[in-house]
C-alpha positions in Angstrom: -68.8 197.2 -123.8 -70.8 194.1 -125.8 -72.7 192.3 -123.2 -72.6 188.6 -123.7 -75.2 186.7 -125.4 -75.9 183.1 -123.5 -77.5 181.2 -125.6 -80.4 178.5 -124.2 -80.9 175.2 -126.1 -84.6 173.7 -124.8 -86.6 170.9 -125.6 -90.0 171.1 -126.2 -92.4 168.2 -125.9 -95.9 168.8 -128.0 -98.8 167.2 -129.5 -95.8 164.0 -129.9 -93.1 166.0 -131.4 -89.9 167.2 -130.1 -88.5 170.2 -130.8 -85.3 171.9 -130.0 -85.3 175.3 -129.4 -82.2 177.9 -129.3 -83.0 181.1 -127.5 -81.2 183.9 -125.6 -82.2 185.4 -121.8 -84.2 188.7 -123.0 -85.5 187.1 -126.7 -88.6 186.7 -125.0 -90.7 187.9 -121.9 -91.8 184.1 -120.8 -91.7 180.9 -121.7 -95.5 180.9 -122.7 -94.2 183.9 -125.5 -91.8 181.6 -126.6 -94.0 178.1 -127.1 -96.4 180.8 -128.7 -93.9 182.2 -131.4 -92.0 179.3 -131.8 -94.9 176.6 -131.8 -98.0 178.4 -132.8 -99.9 176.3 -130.5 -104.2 176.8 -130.1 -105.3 178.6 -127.3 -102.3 178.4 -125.4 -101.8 181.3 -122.7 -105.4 183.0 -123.6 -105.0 185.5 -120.6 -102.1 186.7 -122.1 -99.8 186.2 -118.9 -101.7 187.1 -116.0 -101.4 183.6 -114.5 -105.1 183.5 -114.1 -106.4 181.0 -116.4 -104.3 178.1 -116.7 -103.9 177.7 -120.9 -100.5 177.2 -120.2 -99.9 175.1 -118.1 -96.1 172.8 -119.0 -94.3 170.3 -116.7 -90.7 171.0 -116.8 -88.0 168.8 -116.0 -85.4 169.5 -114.1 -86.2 172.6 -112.9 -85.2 173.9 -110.0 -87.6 173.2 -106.6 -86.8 176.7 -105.4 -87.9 178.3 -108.2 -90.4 181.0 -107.4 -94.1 181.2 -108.5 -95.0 184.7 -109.6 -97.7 186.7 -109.3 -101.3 184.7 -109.5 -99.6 181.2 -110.6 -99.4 179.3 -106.9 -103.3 179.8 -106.4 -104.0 179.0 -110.0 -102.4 175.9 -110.1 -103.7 175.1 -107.1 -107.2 175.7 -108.1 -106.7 173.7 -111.3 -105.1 170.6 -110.4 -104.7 170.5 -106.8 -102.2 167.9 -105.7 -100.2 168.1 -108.7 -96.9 169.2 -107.9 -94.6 168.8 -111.2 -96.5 171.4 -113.0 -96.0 175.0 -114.1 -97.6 177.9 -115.8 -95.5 178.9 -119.0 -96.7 182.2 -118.6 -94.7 183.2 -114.8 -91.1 181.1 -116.1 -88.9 183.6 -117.4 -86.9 182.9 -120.3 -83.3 182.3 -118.9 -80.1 180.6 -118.4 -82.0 178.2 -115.4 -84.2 177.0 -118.5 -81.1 175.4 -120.4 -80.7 172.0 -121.2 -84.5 171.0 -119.7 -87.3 169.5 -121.6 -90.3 170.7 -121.3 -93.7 169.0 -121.7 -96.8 171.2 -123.1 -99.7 169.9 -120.5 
């Protein structure tokens, strides 16, 4: 049996552009692989998504408040920009169906 393909419509906020991104819940690994194919941005996730060194850091709208940090990304964050509550790392936000619809804005 076909399983289903759920397709997940983005926007992405960088360097003052918009860009609308299509995508599908296993295309990529993270959100941070996805800016980084789809954007080619500069030295954007340089730990390669460890959640250690905070390259890839994105605010995202709308996102659920329960959504779980992952692995290093809570004491990362809180080490980088302390206080700040609205912010992410790209690198620990899988690439599915929560994701569609949001905008997202590269920090």
């Amino acid at each position: 049996m076909a399983q289903a393909v759920w397709k997940i419509s983005l926007t992405i906020l960088y360097s003052s552009e918009e860009y609308k991104i299509q995508t599908y819940a296993g295309e990529y690994r993270d959100l941070k692989c996805l800016i980084q194919d789809r954007l080619f941005t500069d030295d954007f996730g340089q730990c390669g998504g460890m959640g250690r060194c905070g390259t890839c850091i994105v605010r995202i709208g709308g996102l659920k408040e329960n959504s779980a940090f992952l692995r290093n990304e809570e004491t990362t964050l809180h080490r980088i920009a302390p206080g700040i509550d609205d912010i992410r790392l790209a690198c620990q936000i899988p690439v599915d169906d929560e994701l569609s619809n949001l905008t997202i804005t590269i920090i």
